[in-house]
N, C-alpha and C positions, 0 to 999 in steps of 0.2 A: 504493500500500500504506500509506502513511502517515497514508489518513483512514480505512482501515478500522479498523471498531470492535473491541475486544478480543475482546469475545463472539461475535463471526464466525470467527473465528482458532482453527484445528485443531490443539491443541498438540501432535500426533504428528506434525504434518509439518513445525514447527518443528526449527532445529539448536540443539544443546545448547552452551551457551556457552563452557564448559571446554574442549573441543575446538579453537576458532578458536584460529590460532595465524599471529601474522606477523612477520615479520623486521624488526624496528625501523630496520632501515639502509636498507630502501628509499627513498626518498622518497615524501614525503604521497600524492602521487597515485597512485601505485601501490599504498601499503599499503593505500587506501580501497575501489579496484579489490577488491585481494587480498578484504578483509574480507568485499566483498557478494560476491563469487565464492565464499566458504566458506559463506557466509550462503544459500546458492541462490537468490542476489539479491535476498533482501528483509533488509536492514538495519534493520528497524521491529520487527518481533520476532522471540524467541528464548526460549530455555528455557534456566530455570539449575533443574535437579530437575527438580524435581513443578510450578515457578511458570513461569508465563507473563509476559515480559515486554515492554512494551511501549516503545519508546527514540523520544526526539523531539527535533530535531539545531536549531541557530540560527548562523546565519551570523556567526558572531565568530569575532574573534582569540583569543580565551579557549580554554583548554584546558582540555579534561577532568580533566585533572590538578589544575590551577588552582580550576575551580569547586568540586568535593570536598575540596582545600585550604581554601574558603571557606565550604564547610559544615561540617567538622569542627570549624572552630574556631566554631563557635554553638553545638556542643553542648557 
C-alpha cells in the first residue's frame, strides 16, 4: 500500500483520522498493531474531512513528536 499512488486511492473507503484512538500506555508494538487495526490495515492513508492523506514512515529513532518540534521552529 505504500507505493500506491494517491490518485488510485478511494477516499470513501478511507478511515477518518479523528476517530483513531489508542491508549498511550500500551507499548510501541502494540499501539502500532492497534493503529493499522483501526486503520483497516492500511496505515499509508486516511482522511482528515474532505482531504486525502497520504503518510510515509522512516526507520528512526526520531519521533513524530520531535520532527514537528523541528519544523515549527523554521516557521
Amino acid at each position: 500500500m505504500k507505493n500506491m499512488n494517491i490518485d488510485d486511492v478511494d477516499i470513501e473507503t478511507l478511515v477518518e483520522v479523528a476517530g483513531v484512538s489508542v491508549d498511550l500506555d500500551l507499548p510501541k508494538a502494540e499501539r502500532m498493531i492497534e493503529v493499522v487495526r483501526q486503520m483497516n490495515g492500511n496505515p499509508y492513508f486516511f482522511k482528515c474531512g474532505k482531504l486525502l492523506v497520504k503518510v510515509g514512515y522512516s526507520d528512526t529513532p526520531v519521533t513524530f513528536d520531535q520532527r514537528m518540534e523541528d519544523y515549527l521552529r523554521t516557521i
